[in-house]
N, C-alpha and C positions, 0 to 999 in steps of 0.2 A: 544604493545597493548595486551590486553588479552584476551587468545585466549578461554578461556576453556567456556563448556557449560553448564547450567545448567541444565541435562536432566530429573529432577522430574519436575520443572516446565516446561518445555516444552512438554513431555507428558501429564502432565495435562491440559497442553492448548489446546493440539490437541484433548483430551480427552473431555473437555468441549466444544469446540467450533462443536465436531462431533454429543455430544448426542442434540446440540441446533439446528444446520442446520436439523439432519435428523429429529427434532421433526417439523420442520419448514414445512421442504420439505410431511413429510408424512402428516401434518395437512391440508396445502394445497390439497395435492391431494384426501383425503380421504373426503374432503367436497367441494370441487370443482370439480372434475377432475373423481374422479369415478361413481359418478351418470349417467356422459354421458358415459363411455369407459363401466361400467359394471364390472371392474376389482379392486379387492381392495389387498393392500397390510398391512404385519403388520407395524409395528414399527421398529422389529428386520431387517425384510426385506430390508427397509428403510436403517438402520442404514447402514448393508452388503451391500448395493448396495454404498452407501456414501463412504464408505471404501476403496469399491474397487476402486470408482473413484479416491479419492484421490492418491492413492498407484498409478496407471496408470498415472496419468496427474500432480500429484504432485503440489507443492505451485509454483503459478507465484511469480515472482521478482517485482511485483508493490509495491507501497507507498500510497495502498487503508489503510484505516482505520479499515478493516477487514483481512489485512497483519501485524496486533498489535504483533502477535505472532509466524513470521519470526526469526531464528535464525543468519539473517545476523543482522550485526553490520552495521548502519549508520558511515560513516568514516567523521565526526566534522570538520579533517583539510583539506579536499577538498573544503567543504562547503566555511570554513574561504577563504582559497584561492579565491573561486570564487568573497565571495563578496567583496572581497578587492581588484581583478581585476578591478570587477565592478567598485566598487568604483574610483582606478585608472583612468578610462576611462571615467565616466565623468565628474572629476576634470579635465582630458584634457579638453576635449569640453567645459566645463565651460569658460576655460584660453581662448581658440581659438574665444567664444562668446565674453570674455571680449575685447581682443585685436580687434577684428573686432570694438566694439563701439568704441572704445578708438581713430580709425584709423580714424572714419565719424565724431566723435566732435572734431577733430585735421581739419580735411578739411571745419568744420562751422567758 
């Protein structure tokens, strides 16, 4: 598998996805949130504060839609695996339902 990263786009994702939350987060607060607190902040401030959280708490391991720009790699033959267990399991039960009817129209 290949391992290598592509670190311009990935800093650019982190880069894009920073100045859109902090501009989220400060718009929010700057017309909701600070009329009643009293307290305004900039943009810049915003941004640094986002930053740091990140760097602190770093990227969960979810499979949100806003994890688009996770540098793990989805591994395809697990997946295949499963659903071909899946699969396996209920072609059993399929077999085990047939056999059962097969056994009540043998005893009509």
């Amino acid at each position: 598998m290949n391992n290598k990263v592509d670190w311009i786009n990935l800093i650019g994702s982190y880069c894009l996805f920073a100045f859109i939350y902090s501009a989220v987060i400060w718009a929010i607060w700057s017309f909701l949130f600070a009329p009643f607190f009293n307290i305004t902040f900039t943009y810049l401030q915003v941004l640094g504060a986002y930053t740091i959280a990140r760097l602190f708490f770093g990227n969960t391991n979810t499979n949100y839609i806003s994890n688009i720009y996770s540098q793990k790699p989805v591994d395809l033959d697990k997946i295949d695996n499963y659903i071909k267990d899946f699969q396996n399991q209920l072609d059993k039960e399929a077999e085990e339902l047939e056999k059962k009817y097969e056994d009540l129209d043998k005893k009509d």
